[in-house]
N, C-alpha and C positions, 0 to 999 in steps of 0.2 A: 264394141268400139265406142268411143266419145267423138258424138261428131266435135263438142266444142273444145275440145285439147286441141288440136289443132289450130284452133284463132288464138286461142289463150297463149300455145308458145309463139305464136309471130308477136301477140300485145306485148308477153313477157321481153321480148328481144328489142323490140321498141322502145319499149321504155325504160330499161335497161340504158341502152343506148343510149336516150336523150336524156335522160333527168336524174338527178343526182335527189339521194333521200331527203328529207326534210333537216333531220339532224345535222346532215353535211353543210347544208348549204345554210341552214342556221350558224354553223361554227366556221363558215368560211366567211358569211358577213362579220362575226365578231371579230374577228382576227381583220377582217378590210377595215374598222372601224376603231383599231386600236393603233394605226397606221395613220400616219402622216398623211393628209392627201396631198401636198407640195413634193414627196419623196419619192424617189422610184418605187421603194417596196409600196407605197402608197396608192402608187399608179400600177404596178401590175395585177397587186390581187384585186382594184378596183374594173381593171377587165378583164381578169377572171371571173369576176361575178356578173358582167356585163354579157361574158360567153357563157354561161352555165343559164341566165333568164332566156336568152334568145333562143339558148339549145330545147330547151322547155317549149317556148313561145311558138316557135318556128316548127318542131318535130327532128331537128336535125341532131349530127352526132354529138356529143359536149365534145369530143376529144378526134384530130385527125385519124390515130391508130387506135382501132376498136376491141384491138387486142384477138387472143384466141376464146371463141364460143365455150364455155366449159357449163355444161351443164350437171348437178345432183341432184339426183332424182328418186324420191324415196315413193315405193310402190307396196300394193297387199299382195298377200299372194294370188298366184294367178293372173294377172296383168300380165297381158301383152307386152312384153317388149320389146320385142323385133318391129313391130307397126306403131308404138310410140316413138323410136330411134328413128323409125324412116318419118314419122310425122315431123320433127326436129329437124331434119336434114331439109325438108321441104321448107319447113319455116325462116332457118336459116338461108337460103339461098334468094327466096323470096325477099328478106331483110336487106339483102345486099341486092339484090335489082333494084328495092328503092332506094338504095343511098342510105342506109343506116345502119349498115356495117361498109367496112372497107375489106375489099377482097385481100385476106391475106395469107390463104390456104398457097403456097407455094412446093412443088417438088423439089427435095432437099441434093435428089442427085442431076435433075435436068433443068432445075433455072425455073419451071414452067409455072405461072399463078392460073389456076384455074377459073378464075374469075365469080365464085361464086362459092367461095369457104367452105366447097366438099372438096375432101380428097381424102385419101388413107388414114382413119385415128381423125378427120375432122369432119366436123365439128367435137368435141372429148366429150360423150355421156357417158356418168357412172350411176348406172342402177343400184339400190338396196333395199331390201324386203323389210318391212317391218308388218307391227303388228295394228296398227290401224286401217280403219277402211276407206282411206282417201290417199288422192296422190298428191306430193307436194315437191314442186321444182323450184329450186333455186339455180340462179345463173350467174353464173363470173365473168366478166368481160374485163381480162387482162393482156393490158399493151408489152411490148418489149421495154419500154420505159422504167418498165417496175420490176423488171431485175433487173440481177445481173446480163450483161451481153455477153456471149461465149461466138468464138470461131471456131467453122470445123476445117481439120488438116488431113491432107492422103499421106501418109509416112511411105519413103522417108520425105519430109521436109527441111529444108532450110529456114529460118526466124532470122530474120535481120537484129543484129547488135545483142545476139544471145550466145554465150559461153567467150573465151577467149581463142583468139590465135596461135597457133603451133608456136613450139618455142625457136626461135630464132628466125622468125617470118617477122614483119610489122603488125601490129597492133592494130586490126581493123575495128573497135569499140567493145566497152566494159558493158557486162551484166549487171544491172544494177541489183545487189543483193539487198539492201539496206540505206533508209536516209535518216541521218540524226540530224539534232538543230542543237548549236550553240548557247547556253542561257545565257542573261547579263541584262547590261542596261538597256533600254530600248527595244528589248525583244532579238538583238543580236549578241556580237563576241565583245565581251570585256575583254580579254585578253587569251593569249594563243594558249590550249589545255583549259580553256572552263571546262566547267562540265556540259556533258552534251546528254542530249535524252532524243527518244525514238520520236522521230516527227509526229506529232500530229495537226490537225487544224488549226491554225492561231489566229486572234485579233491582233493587228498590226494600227499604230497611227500612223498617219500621211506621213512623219518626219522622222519614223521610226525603219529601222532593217532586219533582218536575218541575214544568220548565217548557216548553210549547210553542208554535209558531208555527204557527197552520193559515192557510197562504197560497192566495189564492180566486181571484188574477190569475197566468195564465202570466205572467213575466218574472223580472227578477234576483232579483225575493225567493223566487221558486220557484228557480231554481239556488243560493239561498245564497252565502257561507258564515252570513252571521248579518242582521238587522235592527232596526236600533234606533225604538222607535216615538217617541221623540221627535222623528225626522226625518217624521213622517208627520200626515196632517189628522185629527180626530176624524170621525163623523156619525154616523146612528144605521138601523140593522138592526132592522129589525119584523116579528115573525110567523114566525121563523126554529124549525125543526124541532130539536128537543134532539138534540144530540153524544154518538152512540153511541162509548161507550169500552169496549173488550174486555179482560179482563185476567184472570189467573189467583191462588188461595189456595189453595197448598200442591196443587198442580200442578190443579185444580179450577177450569175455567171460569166467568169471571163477565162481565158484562156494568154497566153503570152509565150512565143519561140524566144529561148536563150540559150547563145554559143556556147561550146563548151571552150573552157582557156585552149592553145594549142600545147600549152606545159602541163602536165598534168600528175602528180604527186603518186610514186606506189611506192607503199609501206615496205622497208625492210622487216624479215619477219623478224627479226631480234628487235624492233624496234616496241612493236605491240600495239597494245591500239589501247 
């Protein structure tokens, strides 16, 4: 046994936790210092580097979610590893009594946080044998933030505003299949039929618009190129959930709810899209 593997994975998860590399934090000041300080992006990464010294200073976490423990572990042959795995578990749980991880081991079927980031598959060690005669651990400490987010469903479910209503029932809300944006002047429509292209990200000025097609039917008007709603029947959408719009000021996330009209345009298919 190593009595000092043991200290070493609780140092490794500490500092882990509080301090960010040199390189990082070298390339987080260049990027604060190429910014405005009168700007907001100016002012946020200026406290981001403000919480990255203290996190250092202090011993604390840099980040509220400390993510999941993911430990690689490359070992020689013969090494223990069932008493390195449990040496980790102990390191880990110690880590979070002191506040430098955040308990985030939760049961996925009863709700329950064990409060000390064991539970089944956590903390995640993956052993590999190589052919050197030392061990070397490296550790991940990744939050939910850095992916994707996913929900889990018990089938069958229901999804609010997904597929459409039986035919000759009311129209309870469109599936959004697809959103195109308008080209022209200003970053909106010159006129009704420009051409339209697949949304993506845009810079917008303050006195500028967009325009957009949120298409709720798979078919041509979901492949585009454009739709003109003159070719299409009126009728009306009731009870429909406000249109979350994502957008950013001066690189600072925002979000905005917008109604949906109550008239709302479907494509004749002879019409096309």
């Amino acid at each position: 046994m190593l009595p000092e593997f043991s200290a070493s994975m609780l140092e490794l998860i500490v500092k882990t936790s509080t301090e960010l590399p040199p390189d990082v934090r070298a390339a987080m000041k260049a990027a604060s210092d190429l910014e405005p300080p009168d700007t907001r992006s100016g002012q946020a990464l200026a406290i981001i580097n403000i919480n990255i010294d203290q996190a250092a200073d202090g011993e604390g976490a840099i980040c509220q979610d400390t993510g999941m423990p993911t430990f690689e572990i490359r070992v020689p042959r013969g090494a223990d590893e069932l008493w390195m795995a449990e040496q980790i578990r102990l390191a880990t749980a110690e880590a979070t009594r002191r506040g430098k991880l955040r308990p985030n081991s939760v049961d996925s079927i009863t709700g329950k946080n064990s409060g000390n980031n064991l539970g089944p598959g956590t903390p995640v060690v993956h052993f590999h044998q190589w052919e050197e005669d030392a061990i070397e651990v490296k550790l991940l400490l990744k939050g939910g933030g850095c992916e994707n987010c996913n929900a889990q469903y018990a089938v069958p479910v229901e999804l609010a505003n997904l597929g459409r209503a039986p035919s000759g029932t009311a129209p309870v809300g469109p599936g959004i299949t697809a959103v195109w944006r308008e080209t022209g002047s200003n970053g909106g429509a010159s006129a009704m039929g420009a051409a339209a292209v697949p949304f993506a990200p845009i810079d917008l000025d303050p006195s500028s618009y967009v325009t957009l097609y949120v298409v709720g039917v798979a078919g041509p008007c979901s492949l585009g190129p454009t739709f003109d709603p003159a070719l299409g029947s009126t009728f009306s959408y009731a009870g429909l959930p406000d249109l979350e719009i994502a957008y950013s000021v001066y690189g600072m996330p925002r979000t905005a709810s917008l109604k949906w009209p109550y008239d709302m345009v479907e494509p004749m298919p002879e019409a096309g899209c």
